[in-house]
N, C-alpha and C positions, 0 to 999 in steps of 0.2 A: 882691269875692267872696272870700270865705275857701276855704281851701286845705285838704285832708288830706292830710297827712303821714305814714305810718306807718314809717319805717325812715330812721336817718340814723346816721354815724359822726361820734363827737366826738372832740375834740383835747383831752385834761386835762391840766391841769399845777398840781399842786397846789404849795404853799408855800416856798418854802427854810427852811429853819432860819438866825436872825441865827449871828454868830460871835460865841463870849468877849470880854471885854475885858482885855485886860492892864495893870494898873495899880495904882500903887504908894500906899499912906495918906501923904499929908505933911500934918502939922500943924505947928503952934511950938509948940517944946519936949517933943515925942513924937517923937525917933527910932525909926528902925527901925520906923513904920508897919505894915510886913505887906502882903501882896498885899491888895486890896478890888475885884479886877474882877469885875462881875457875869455871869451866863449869858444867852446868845443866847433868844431867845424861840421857842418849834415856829412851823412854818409851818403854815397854815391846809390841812384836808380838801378835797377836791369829794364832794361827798356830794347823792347821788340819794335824793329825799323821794318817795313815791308824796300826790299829792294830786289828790282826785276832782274838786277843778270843775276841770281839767285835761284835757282831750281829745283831745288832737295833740300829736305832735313838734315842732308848723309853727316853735316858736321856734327850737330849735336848727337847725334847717334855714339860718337866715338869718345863725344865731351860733351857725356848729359848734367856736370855741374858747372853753374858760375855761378863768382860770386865777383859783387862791387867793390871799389876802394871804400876802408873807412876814413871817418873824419879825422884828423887830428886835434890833439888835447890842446885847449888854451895855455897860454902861458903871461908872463908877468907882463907889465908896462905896457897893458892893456893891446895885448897881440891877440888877435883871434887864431885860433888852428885852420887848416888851410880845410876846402871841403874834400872831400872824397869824389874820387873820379868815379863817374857813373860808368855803366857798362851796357856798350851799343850793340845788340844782336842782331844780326841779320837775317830775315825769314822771308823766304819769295810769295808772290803775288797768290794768292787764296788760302791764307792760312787760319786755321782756329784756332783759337784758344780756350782750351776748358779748364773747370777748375777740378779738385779732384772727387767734385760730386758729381761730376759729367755736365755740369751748368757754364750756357756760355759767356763768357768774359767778353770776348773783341772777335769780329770777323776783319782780317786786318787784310783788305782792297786795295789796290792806289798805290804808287809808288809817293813812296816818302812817309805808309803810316806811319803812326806811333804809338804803343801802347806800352804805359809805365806799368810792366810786371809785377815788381818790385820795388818796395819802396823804402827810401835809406831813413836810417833814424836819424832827430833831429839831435843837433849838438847839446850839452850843459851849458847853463850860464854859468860864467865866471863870477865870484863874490862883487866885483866893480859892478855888473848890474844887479845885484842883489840886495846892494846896498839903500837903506831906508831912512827913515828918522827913528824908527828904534831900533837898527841895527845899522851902524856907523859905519860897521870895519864887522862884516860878518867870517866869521872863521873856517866856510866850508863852502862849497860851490856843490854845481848840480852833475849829478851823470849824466853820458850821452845817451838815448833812448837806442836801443838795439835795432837795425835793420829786419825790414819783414823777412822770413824764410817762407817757402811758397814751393808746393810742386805741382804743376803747372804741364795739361798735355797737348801737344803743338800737334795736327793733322792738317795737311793738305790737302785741297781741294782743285784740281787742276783747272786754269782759267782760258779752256777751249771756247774757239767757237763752235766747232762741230764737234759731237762724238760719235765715235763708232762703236756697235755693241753687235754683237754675233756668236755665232755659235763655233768654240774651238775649231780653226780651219779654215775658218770663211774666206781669208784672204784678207783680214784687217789691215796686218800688217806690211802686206804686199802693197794696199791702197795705199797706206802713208808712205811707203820709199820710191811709189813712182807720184805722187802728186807734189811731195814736198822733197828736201835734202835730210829728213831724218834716216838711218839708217839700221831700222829695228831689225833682232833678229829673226831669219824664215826658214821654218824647217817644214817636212812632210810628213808630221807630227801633230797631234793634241796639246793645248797648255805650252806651245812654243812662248808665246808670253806673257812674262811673270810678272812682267810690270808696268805700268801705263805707258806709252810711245805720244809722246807731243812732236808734230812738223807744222812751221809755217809754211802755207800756200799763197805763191804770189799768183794774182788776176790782173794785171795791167800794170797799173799805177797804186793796187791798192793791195794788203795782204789779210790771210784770215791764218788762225790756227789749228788745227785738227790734231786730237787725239783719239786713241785706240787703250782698249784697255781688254784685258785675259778676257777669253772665251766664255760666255753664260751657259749654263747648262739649265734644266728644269730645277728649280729647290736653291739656287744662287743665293736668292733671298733670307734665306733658312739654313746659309751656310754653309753649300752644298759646291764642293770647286772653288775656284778663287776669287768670284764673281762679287762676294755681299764684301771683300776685302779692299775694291777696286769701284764700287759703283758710286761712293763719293765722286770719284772725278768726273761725272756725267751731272752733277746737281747742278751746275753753272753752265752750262751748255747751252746755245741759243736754237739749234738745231740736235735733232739726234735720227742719225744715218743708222737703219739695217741694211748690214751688208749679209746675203745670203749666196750659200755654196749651190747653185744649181745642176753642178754636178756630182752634188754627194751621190755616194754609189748605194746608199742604207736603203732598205725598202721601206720603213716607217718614217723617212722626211722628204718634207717636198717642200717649197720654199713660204707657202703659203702656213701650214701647221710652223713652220721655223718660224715667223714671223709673231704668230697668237702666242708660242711659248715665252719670246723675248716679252711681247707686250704683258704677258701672265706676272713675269720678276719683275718686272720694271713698276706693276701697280702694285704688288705686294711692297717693293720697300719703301718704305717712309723715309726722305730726307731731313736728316735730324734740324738743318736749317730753315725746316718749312716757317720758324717763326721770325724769320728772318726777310722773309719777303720775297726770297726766291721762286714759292710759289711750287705748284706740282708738275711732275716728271709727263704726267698725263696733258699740260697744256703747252707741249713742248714743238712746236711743226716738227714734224715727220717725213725723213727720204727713205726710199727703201733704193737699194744699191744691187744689183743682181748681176752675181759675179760667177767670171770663169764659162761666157760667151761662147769663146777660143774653141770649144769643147761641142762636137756639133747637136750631141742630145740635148746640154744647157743652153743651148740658142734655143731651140725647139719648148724647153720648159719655158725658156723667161717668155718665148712669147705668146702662152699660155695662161701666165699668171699676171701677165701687166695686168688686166683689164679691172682683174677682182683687185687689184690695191688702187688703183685710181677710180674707180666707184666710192670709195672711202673719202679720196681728196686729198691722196700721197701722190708727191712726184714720182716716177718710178726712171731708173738707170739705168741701160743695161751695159754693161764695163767687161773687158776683160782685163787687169791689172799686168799678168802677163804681158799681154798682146800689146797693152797700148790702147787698148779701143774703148771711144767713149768717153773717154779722161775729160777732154775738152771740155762737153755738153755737160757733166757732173760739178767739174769745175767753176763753172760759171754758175750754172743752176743753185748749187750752193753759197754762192756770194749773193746770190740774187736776196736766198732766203734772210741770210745774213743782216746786209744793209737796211732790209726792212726792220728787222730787227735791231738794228743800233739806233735805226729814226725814232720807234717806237718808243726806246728807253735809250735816251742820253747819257751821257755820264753824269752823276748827280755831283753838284756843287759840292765845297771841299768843308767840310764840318766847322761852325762857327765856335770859336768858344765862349761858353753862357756863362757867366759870374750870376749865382744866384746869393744875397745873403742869408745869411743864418738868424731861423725865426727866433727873435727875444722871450718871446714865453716857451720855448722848450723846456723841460726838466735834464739838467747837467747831469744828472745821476739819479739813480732808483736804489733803496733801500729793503731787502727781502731777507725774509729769513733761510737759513740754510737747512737745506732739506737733507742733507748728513747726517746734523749734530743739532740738538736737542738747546734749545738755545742758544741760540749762536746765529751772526745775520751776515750777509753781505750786503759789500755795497758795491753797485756796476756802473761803470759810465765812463766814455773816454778821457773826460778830464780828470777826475781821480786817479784812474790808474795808470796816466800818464806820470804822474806826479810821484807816484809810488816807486814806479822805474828812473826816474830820475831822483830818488832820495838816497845819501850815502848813509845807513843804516846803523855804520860803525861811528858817527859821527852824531853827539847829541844835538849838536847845535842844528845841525838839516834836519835830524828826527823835530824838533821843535818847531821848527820854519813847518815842516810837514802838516804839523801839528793843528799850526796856526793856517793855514792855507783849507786846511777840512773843515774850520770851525767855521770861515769865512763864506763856504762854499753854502754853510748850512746841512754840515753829515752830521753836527753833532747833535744837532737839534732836530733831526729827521731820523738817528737812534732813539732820543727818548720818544718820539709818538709814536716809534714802531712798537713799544716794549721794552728794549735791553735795558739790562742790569746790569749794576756794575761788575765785573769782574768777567762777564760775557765773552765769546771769543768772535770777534768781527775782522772779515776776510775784506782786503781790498784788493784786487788784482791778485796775485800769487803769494801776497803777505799777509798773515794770519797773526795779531794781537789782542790782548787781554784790553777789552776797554777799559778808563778810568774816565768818565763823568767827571770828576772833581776834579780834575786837574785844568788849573785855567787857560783857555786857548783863545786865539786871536785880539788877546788885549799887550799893552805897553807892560812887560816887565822889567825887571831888573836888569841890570848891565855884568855879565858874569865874563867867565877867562874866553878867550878865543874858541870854537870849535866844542863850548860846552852850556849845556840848557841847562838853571838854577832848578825849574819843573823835573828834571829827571834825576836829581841829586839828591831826592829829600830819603829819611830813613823810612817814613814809613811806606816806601813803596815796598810792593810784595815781590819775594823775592823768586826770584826764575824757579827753585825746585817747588816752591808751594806754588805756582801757577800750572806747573805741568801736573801734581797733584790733583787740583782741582778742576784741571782740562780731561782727567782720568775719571775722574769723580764725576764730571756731568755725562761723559759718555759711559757709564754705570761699566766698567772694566775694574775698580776696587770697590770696595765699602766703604760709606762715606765714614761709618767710625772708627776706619781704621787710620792709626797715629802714623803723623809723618815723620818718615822715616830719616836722619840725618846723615 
C-alpha cells in the first residue's frame, strides 16, 4: 500500500571543490619548465526540480540524506579536474522549502522549477594560475572550498482546485470516487482518512482537480484531530466546498451550526504563506455541498437550510454521492467557479533572471573585537574567509601568499586602527593566529626553495609553546609571573 508523505527534513551536502595541483613542466632539453598544475574542479549543486508526475515526499522519507559529486583534484600539464556531478531531486508541484529557522527559502510552482539547495564548493587553483612576477614557479596550489551542508525541510502543499473540508463522515470521500477515478478509502467510521485524496474531474473538454483532506472537528486549529496536520493543502485552493452530513443522527448538529464550526477553524488558522500572496482562506468563494439526499429526513433538512446559506451568497448542492444525484449540477457549478477563477489570475510569466552588479564601495570585510577573549579581534567577510579555507596551512609558502593577499585587501591596516597589538589573537573564519605587525606582507620579496616563505623562517619568531603561554595569560587562567615552563 503506498504511503503519503507531505513533510520531511533533508540532510544536503553538496560537492567539495577538488584541490590545485602543484607541479613543475620537466622535459629534455627545456629547463625551467614553469609551474603547469591544473585547477580543482567545483563540486556538484543539490538542486530541487519541481516535476509533476511526482506526488509525495514518500522518497526522501526513506532517503532523507544526499549528497553531490565532488570535484576532482588538478593535475600536471595543466589538466583541470573534471566538475562534480550536481544532484537533481525531484519534488512535485507545491512544495516549500524552509530553512531550519522555519524561514521561507522557494515556493517551488511550475513544472521545471529549480531551486539550488545546495551549493558545491568551488575548485583550488593550480600553482600555473598562481603564477606572478614575484612568484615564477610557486610551490603550493590552493584548496578546494567545501560543499555547503544544509538541512532543509520540504512540505507539500496540495495544488487543488477545489477543496473539501467537513466534518469526519461527511462523505468527502465518497464525493471524490464518484466525481473523479480516485479511489480513496470509505468506511462507516470517523478519521476514515488519514491523508489528503487528490482526483481529476473531467467537465467536457476541460478538467479541474479536487481534493479532500481528514475530517475537522472544533479545536483543528489548536491541534485538535488531524485537521491543523492536513489544512495546508486547502491554502492553494481556488474554491473551498462544505460538504455537510444531513443525515447525522447527533442531536447537537444540523448542517447550518456544521458549517459556522468549519468557517470557526478555518479563520483561526493562519496560512504561513499569507506572505506569499496567496492571500486569506476568508476570500476564498464558498460551495456548501449537502449530502446524503438519498436519506428521506436529509432531503427534508437540505431543504430547510438552502435558503439561510444562499442569503450569504453561497451556491448551495444538494447531492447524494451514494445515489448518484446531483453530481452533474455540482460538477459544472464548480468549473464555473473555477474558470473564473483562472481568468482572474493567469499563470504568471516564468521568472526572469536579473544580473544585478556588485556595488564598488561595499566594505569586503569588517574588523571587531572578540567578545570571548580579552584582546583579540576578528575579522568577517566572505572574501577573507574564502581564502582561509582555501590556504594549505601545512605549507609556508600558501601561509605567505595568504599573507600577502590580507595585506592587499587592507586587514592589516584595518587591525592597527582597531587597536591590536602585537602578539594579539586574530580569528579569521575558523582559524585563529597570533598576529605579527612586523612581518612584511604584500611587497616583492626574496626568492626562497619551493613550498617555503623566507617571512616564516626567521629565529626570532615566537615560538608555538610561548604563544599558547601567553594566549593563557591574556585569558587570566595562569599568572602572568609565572615562568615558562620547558
Amino acid at each position: 500500500m503506498s504511503r503519503f508523505v507531505d513533510r520531511v527534513v533533508l540532510h544536503l551536502a553538496a560537492g567539495d571543490g577538488g584541490r590545485g595541483c602543484t607541479s613543475v613542466h620537466r622535459e629534455k632539453f627545456k629547463p625551467l619548465g614553469g609551474p603547469d598544475g591544473g585547477n580543482g574542479g567545483s563540486g556538484g549543486d543539490v538542486v530541487l526540480v519541481v516535476d509533476p508526475q511526482v506526488h509525495t515526499l514518500l522518497d526522501f522519507h526513506f532517503r532523507p540524506h544526499a549528497r553531490a559529486g565532488r570535484g576532482e583534484p588538478g593535475m600536471g600539464a595543466n589538466r583541470n579536474g573534471a566538475q562534480g556531478a550536481d544532484l537533481v531531486l525531484a519534488v512535485p508541484p507545491g512544495t516549500v522549502v524552509l530553512d531550519q529557522n522555519g524561514e521561507l527559502l522557494a515556493d517551488l510552482v511550475g513544472a521545471g522549477t529549480r531551486f539550488v539547495a545546495a551549493e558545491g564548493g568551488k575548485g583550488g587553483l593550480g600553482n600555473a594560475a598562481l603564477a606572478s612576477r614575484a612568484r615564477k614557479a610557486p610551490g603550493f596550489a590552493l584548496l578546494g572550498e567545501p560543499g555547503e551542508v544544509r538541512d532543509l525541510t520540504l512540505e507539500l502543499k496540495s495544488m487543488a482546485d477545489v477543496g473539501l473540508v467537513g466534518f469526519p463522515s461527511a462523505g468527502k470521500s465518497s464525493l471524490v470516487s464518484v466525481l473523479s477515478a480516485a479511489k480513496p478509502k470509505i468506511a462507516d467510521y470517523p478519521f476514515t482518512t488519514l491523508v489528503p485524496n487528490l482526483g481529476v474531474v473531467s467537465v467536457g473538454d476541460d478538467t479541474f482537480t479536487i481534493a479532500d483532506v481528514p475530517g475537522l472537528i472544533p479545536g483543528a486549529s489548536e491541534g485538535r484531530g488531524l485537521g491543523l496536520d492536513f489544512l495546508r493543502h486547502i491554502e492553494r485552493t481556488a474554491v473551498l466546498a462544505h460538504v455537510v452530513d444531513c443525515a447525522s443522527l447527533e442531536s447537537d448538529r444540523d448542517p447550518i451550526s456544521d458549517v459556522d464550526a468549519l468557517e470557526a477553524e478555518l479563520a483561526a488558522y493562519q496560512p504561513e504563506l499569507a506572505d506569499a500572496g496567496l492571500g486569506d482562506l476568508a476570500d476564498r468563494p464558498r460551495v456548501v455541498v449537502l449530502n446524503k439526499i438519498d436519506v428521506p429526513d436529509a432531503a427534508d433538512m437540505a431543504e430547510m437550510v438552502t435558503s439561510h446559506f444562499e442569503a450569504k451568497g453561497w451556491p448551495v448542492y444538494a447531492i447524494s454521492a451514494v445515489a448518484h444525484k446531483g453530481l452533474d449540477e455540482l460538477r459544472y457549478g464548480l468549473y464555473e467557479l473555477i474558470k473564473a477563477h483562472r481568468k482572474a489570475n493567469p499563470p504568471a510569466a516564468p521568472e526572469r533572471i536579473v544580473l544585478r552588479p556588485r556595488a564598488v564601495d561595499v566594505a569586503e570585510f569588517t574588523v571587531r573585537k572578540d567578545p570571548n577573549e580579552a584582546g583579540a579581534y576578528m575579522v568577517s567577510g566572505s572574501k577573507p574567509e574564502r581564502w582561509i579555507r582555501q590556504t594549505d596551512f601545512a605549507n609556508d609558502e600558501a601561509v605567505g601568499f595568504l599573507a600577502d593577499r590580507l595585506a592587499r585587501l587592507g586587514v592589516e591596516d584595518a587591525l592597527i586602527k582597531a587597536g591590536a597589538q602585537a602578539g594579539c589573537t586574530v580569528t579569521v573564519g575558523d582559524v585563529s593566529f597570533d598576529w605579527e605587525p612586523q612581518t612584511p606582507a604584500g611587497v616583492d620579496l626574496m626568492r626562497t626553495g619551493r613550498g617555503t616563505d623566507i617571512r616564516l623562517e626567521s629565529d626570532e619568531r615566537v615560538g608555538a609553546h610561548e604563544r599558547k603561554y601567553r594566549k593563557r595569560v591574556r585569558r587570566g587562567l595562569i599568572d602572568p609571573d609565572e615562568e615558562i615552563l620547558e
